[in-house]
N, CA and C atoms as a LAMMPS dump frame, in Angstrom:
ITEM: TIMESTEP
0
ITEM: NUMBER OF ATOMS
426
ITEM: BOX BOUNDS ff ff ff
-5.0000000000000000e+02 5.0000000000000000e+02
-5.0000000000000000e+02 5.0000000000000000e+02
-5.0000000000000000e+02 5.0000000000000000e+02
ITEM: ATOMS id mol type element x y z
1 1 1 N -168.385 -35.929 122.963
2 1 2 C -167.183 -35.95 123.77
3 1 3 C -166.506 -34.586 123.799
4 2 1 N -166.143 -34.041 122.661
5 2 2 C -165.986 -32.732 121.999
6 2 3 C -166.287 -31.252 123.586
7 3 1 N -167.869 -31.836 123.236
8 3 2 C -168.607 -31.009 124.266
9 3 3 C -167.763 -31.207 126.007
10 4 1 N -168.117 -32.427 126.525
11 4 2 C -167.269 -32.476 127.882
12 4 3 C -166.422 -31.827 127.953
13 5 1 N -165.361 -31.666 127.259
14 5 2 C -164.018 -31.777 126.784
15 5 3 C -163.778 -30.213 127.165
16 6 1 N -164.689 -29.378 126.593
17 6 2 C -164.62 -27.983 126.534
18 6 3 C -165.043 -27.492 127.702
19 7 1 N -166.572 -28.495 128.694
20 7 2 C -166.699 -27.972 129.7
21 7 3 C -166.028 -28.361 130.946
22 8 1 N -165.112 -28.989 130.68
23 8 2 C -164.271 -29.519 131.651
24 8 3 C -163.36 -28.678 131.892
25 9 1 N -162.369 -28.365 130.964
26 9 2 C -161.376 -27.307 130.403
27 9 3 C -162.058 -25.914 130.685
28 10 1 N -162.966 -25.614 130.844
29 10 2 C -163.242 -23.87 130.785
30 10 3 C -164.508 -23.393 131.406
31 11 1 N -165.505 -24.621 131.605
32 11 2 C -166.772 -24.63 132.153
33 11 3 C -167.485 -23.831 131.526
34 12 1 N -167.687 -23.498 130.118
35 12 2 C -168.058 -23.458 128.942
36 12 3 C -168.844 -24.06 127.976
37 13 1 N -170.005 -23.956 127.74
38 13 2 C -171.114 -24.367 126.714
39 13 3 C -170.82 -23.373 125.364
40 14 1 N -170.276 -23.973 124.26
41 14 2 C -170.321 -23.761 123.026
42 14 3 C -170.624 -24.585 122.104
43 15 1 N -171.748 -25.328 122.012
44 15 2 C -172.79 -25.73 120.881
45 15 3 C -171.934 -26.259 119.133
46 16 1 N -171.682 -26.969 118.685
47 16 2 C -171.516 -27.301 117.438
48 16 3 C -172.714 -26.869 116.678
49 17 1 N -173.684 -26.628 116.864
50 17 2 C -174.466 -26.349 116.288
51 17 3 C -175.383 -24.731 116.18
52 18 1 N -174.068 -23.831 116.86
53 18 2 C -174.4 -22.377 117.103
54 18 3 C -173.485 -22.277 115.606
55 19 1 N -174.022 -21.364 115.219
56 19 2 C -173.575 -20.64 114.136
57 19 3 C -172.756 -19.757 114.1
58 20 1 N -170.998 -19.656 114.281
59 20 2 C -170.059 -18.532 114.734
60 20 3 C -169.529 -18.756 113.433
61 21 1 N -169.483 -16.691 112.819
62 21 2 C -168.472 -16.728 111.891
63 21 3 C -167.234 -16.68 111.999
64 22 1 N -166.356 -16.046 110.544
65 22 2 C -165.145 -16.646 110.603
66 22 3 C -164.189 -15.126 111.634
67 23 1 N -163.097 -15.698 112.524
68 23 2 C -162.819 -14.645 112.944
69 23 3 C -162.624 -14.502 113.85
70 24 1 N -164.287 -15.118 114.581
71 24 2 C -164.686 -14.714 116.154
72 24 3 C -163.982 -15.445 117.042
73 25 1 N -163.751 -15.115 118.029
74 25 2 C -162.717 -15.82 118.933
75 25 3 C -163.548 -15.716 120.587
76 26 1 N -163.082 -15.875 121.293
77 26 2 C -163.642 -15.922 122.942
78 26 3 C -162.059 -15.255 123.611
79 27 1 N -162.319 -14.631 124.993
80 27 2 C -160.527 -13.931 125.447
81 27 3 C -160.599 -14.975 126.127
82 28 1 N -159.417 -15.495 126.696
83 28 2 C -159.385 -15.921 127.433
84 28 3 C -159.655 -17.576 127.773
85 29 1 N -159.908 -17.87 126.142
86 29 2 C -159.995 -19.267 126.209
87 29 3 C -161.554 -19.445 126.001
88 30 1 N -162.483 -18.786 126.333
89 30 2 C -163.912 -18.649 126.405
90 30 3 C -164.011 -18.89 128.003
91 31 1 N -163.656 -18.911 129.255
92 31 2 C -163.919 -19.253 130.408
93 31 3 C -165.285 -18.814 130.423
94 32 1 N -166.24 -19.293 130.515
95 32 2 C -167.239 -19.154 131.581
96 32 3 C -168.711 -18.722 130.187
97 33 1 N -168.274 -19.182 129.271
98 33 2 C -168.971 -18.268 128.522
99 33 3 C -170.071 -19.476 128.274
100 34 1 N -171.33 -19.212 127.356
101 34 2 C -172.436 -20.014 127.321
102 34 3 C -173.247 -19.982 125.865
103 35 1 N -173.556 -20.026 125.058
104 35 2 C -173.976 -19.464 123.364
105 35 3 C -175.018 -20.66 123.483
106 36 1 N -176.239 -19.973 123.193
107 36 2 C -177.556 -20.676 122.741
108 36 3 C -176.903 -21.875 121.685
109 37 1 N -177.619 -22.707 121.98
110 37 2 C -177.321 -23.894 120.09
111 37 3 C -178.056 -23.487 118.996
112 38 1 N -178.797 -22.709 118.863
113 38 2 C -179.407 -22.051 117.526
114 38 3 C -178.739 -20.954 117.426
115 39 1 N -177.49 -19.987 118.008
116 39 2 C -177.554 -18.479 117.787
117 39 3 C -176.795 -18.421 116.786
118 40 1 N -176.598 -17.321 116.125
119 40 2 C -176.167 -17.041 114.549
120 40 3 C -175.023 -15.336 115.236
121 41 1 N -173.704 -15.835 115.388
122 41 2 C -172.908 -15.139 115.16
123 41 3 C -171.976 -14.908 114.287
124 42 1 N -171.714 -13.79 113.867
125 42 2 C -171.23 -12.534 112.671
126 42 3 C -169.854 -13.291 112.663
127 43 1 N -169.081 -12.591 111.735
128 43 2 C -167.509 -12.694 111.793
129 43 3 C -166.755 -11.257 112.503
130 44 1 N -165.84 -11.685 112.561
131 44 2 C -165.157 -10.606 113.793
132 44 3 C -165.714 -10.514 115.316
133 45 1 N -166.632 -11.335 116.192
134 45 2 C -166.803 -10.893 117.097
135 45 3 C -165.879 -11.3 118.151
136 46 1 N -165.744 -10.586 119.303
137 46 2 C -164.595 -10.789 120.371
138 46 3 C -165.999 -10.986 121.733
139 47 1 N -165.79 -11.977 122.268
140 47 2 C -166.717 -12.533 123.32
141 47 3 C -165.698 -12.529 124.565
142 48 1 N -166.246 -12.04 125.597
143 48 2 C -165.581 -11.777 126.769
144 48 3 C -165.362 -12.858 127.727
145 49 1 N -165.068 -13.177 128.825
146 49 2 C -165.222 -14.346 129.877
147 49 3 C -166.526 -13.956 130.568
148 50 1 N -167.244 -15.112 130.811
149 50 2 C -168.338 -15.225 131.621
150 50 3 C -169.654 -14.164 130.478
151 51 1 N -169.794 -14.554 129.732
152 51 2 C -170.707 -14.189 128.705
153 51 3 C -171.999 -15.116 128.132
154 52 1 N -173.459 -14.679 128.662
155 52 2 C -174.258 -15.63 128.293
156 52 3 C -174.646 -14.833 126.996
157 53 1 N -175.151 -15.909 125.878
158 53 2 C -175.76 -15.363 124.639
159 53 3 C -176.794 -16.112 124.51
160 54 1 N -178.291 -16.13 124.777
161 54 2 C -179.056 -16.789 125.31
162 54 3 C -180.086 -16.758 124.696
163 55 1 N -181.647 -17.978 124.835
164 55 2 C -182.635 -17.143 124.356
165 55 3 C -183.537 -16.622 125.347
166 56 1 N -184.834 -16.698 125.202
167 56 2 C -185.612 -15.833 125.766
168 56 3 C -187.122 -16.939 126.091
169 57 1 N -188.128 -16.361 126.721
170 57 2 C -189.182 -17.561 126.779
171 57 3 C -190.077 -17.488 125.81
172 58 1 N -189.963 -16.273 125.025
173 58 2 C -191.101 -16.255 123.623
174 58 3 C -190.682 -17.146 122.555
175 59 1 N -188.944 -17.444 122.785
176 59 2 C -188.792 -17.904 121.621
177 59 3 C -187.83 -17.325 121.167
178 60 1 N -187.238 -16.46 120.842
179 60 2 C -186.457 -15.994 119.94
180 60 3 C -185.273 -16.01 120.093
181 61 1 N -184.568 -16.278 119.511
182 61 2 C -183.273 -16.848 119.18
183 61 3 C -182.191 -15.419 119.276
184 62 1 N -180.896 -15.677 119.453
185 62 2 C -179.929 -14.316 119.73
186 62 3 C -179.274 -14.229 118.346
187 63 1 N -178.917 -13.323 117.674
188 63 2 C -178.311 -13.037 116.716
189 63 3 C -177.287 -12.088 116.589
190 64 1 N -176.159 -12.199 116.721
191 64 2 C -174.797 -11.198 116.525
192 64 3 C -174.61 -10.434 115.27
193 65 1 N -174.422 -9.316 114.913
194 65 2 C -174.028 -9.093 113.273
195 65 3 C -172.122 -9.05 113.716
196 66 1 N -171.849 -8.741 112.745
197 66 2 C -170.418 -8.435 112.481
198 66 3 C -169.652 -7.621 113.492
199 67 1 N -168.354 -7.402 113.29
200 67 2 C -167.501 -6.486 114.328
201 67 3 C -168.423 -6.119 115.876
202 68 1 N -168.502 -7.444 116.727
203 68 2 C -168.831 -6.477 117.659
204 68 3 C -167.79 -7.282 119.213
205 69 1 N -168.068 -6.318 119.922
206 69 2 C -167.345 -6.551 121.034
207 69 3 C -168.056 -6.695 122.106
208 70 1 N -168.127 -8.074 122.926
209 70 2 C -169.306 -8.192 123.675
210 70 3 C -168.352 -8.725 125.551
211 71 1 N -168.442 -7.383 126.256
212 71 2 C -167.355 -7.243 127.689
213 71 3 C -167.918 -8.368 128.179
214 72 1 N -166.631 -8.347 129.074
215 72 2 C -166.971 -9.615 130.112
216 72 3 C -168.242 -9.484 130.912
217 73 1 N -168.716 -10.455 131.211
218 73 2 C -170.755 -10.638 131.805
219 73 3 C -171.258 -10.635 131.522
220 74 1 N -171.528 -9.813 129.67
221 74 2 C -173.088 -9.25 129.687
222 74 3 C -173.356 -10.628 129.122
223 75 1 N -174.676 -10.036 128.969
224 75 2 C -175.992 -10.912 129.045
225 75 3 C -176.53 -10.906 127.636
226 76 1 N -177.009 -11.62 126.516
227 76 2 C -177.45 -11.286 125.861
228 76 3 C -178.735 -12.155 125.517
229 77 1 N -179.938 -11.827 125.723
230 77 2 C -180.873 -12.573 125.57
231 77 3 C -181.772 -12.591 124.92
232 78 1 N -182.492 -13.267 123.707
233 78 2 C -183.2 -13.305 123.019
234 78 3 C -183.177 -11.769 121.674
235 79 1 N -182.121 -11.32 121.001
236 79 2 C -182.255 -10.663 120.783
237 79 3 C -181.203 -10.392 119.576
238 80 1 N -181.317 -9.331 118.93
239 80 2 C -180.503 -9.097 117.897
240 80 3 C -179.529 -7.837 118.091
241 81 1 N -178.186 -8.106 117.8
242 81 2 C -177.125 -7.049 118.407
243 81 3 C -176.45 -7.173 116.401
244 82 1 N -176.606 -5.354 116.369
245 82 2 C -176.524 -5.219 114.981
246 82 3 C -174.633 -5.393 114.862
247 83 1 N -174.568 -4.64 113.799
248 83 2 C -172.892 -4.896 113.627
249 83 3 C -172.132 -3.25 113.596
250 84 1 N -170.847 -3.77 114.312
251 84 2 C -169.598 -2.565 115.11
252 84 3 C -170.371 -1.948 116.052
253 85 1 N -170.752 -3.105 116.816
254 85 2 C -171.71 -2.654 118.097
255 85 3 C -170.602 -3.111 119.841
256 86 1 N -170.459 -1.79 120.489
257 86 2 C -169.679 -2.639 121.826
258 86 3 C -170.691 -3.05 122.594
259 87 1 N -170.415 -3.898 123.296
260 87 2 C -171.41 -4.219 124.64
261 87 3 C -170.916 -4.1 125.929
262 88 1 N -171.142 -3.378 127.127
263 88 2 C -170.347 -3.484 128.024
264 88 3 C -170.62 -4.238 128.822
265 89 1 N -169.595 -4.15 130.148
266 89 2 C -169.359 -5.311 131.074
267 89 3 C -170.413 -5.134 132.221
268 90 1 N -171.085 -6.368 132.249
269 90 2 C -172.043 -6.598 133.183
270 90 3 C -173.396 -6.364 132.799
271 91 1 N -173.253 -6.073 131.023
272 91 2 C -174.88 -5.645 130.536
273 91 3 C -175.718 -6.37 130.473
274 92 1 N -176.587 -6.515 130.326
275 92 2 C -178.147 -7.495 129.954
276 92 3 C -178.699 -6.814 128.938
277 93 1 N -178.666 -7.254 127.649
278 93 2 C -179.303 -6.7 127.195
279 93 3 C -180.82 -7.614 126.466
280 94 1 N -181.545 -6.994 126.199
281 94 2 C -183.067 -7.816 126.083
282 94 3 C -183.841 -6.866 124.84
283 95 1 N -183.121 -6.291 124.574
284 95 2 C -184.142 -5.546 123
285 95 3 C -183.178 -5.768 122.28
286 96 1 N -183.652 -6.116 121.128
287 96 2 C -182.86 -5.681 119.594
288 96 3 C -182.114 -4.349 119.726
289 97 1 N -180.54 -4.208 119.416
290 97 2 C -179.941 -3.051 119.238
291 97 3 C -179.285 -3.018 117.552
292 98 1 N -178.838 -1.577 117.025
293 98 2 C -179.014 -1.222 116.013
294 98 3 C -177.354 -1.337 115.927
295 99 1 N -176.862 -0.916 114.399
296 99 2 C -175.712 -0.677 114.414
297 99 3 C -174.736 0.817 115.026
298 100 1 N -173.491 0.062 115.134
299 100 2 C -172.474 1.114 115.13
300 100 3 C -173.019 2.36 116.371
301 101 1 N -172.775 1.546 117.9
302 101 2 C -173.288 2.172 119.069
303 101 3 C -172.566 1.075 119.569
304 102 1 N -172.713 1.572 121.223
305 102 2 C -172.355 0.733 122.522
306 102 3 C -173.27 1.1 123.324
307 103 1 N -173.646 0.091 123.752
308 103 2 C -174.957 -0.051 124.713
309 103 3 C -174.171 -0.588 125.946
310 104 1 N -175.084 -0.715 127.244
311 104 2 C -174.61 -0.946 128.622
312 104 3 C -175.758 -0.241 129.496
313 105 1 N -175.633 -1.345 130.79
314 105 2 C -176.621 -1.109 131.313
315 105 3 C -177.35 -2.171 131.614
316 106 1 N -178.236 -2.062 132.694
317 106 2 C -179.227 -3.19 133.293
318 106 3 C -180.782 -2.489 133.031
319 107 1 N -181.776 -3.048 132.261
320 107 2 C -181.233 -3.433 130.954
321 107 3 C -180.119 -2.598 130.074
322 108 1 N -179.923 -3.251 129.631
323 108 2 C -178.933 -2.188 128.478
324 108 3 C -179.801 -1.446 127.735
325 109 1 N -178.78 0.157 127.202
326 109 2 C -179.398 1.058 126.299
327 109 3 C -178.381 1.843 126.022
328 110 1 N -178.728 2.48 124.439
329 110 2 C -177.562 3.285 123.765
330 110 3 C -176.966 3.812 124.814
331 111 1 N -175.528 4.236 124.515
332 111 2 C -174.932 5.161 125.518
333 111 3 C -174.564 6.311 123.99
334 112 1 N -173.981 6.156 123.536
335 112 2 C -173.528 6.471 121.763
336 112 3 C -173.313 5.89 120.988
337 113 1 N -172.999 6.491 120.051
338 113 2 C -172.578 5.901 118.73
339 113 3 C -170.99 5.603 118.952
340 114 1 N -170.516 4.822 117.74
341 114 2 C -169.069 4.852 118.138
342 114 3 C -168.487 5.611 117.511
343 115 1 N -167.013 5.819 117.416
344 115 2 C -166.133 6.719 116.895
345 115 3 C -165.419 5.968 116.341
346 116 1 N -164.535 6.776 115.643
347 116 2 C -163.761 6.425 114.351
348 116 3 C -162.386 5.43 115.134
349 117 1 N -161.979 5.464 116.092
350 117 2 C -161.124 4.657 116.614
351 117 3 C -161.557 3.271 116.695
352 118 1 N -162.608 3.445 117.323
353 118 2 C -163.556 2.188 117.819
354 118 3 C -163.592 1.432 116.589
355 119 1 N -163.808 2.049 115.584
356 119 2 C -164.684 1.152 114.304
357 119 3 C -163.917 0.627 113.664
358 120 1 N -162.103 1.28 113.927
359 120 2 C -161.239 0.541 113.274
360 120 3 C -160.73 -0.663 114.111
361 121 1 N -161.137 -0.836 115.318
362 121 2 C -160.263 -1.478 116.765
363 121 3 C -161.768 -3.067 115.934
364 122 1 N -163.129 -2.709 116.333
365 122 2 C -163.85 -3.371 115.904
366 122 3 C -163.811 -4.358 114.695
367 123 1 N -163.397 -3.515 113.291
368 123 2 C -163.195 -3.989 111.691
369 123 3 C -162.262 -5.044 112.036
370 124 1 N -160.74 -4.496 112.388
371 124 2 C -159.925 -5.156 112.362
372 124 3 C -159.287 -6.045 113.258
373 125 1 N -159.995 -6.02 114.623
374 125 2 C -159.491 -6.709 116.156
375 125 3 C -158.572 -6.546 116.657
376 126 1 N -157.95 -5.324 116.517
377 126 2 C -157.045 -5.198 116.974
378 126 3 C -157.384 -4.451 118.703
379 127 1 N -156.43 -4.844 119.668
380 127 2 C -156.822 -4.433 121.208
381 127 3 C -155.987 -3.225 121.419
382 128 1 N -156.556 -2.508 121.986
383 128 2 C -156.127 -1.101 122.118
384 128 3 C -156.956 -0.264 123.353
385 129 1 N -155.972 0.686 124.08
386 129 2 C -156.912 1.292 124.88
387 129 3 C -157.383 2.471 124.93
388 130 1 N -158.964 3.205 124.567
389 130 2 C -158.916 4.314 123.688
390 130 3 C -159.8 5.231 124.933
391 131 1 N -158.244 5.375 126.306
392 131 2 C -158.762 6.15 127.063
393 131 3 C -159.943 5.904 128.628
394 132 1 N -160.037 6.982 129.304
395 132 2 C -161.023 6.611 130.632
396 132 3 C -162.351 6.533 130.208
397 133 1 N -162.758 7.568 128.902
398 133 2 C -164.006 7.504 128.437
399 133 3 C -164.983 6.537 127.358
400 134 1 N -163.779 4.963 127.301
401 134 2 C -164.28 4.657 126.412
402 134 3 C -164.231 3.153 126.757
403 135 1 N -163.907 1.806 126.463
404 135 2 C -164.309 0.635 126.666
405 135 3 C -162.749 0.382 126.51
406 136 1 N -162.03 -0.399 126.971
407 136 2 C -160.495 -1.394 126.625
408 136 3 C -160.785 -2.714 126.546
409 137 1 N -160.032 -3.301 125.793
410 137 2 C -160.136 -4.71 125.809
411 137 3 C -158.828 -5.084 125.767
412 138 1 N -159.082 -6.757 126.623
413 138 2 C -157.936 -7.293 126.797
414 138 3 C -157.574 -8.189 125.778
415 139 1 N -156.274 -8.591 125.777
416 139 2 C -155.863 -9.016 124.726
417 139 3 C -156.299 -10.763 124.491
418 140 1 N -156.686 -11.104 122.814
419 140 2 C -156.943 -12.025 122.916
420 140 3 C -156.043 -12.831 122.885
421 141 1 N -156.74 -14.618 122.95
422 141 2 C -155.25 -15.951 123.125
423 141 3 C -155.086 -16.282 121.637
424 142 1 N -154.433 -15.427 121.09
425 142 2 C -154.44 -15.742 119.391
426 142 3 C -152.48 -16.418 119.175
């Protein structure tokens, strides 16, 4: 019932049986968002609106590490996204990515590493805007 309930309200698939640590939140209520029922997400992550976290046809399951920030759209499929990792808006990403970078892109791929602002905005969740050259996030429904 649980389940209806959520996709009625937000048109939203979030799984009782996905693995989200402690922390992680969705903006926006989770609108539109979708999480495999096997995926294994970190603590601290911030999930955007309209966000699939998906698997893949070989099989493999999606895995989040810690502090990461995943923009509104992207895609995440079959794959492992390390920890204080951003993801940007509208990405797909389909390979395993490493820590402490932001990837983006169709497919997605490093753009850099992050910076010392980022890693504290990431650690601690706090929303902040760090400029034209860098990613903003909106504030969550806390």
């Amino acid at each position: 019932m649980f389940y209806y309930i959520i996709f009625l309200l937000f048109n939203s698939v979030i799984p009782a049986t996905a693995k989200i640590g402690d922390n992680s939140r969705c903006n926006y209520g989770g609108i539109g968002v979708v999480i495999h029922p096997k995926a294994t997400i970190g603590k601290n992550v911030i999930i955007g609106t309209n966000v699939t976290i998906g698997g893949n046809f070989n099989g493999k399951r999606p895995v989040i590490g810690d502090n990461v920030y995943i923009s509104t759209g992207a895609k995440i499929l079959g794959c492992s996204i390390g920890s204080n990792v951003i993801v940007g808006a509208n990405s797909v990403v389909v390979k395993d990515v490493g820590d402490n970078v932001v990837v983006a892109g169709i497919p997605a791929k490093v753009i850099r590493t992050i910076n010392m602002e980022e890693k504290k905005f990431l650690l601690k969740g706090e929303i902040r805007d760090f400029g034209e050259d860098s990613i903003s996030a909106s504030r969550p429904l806390n």
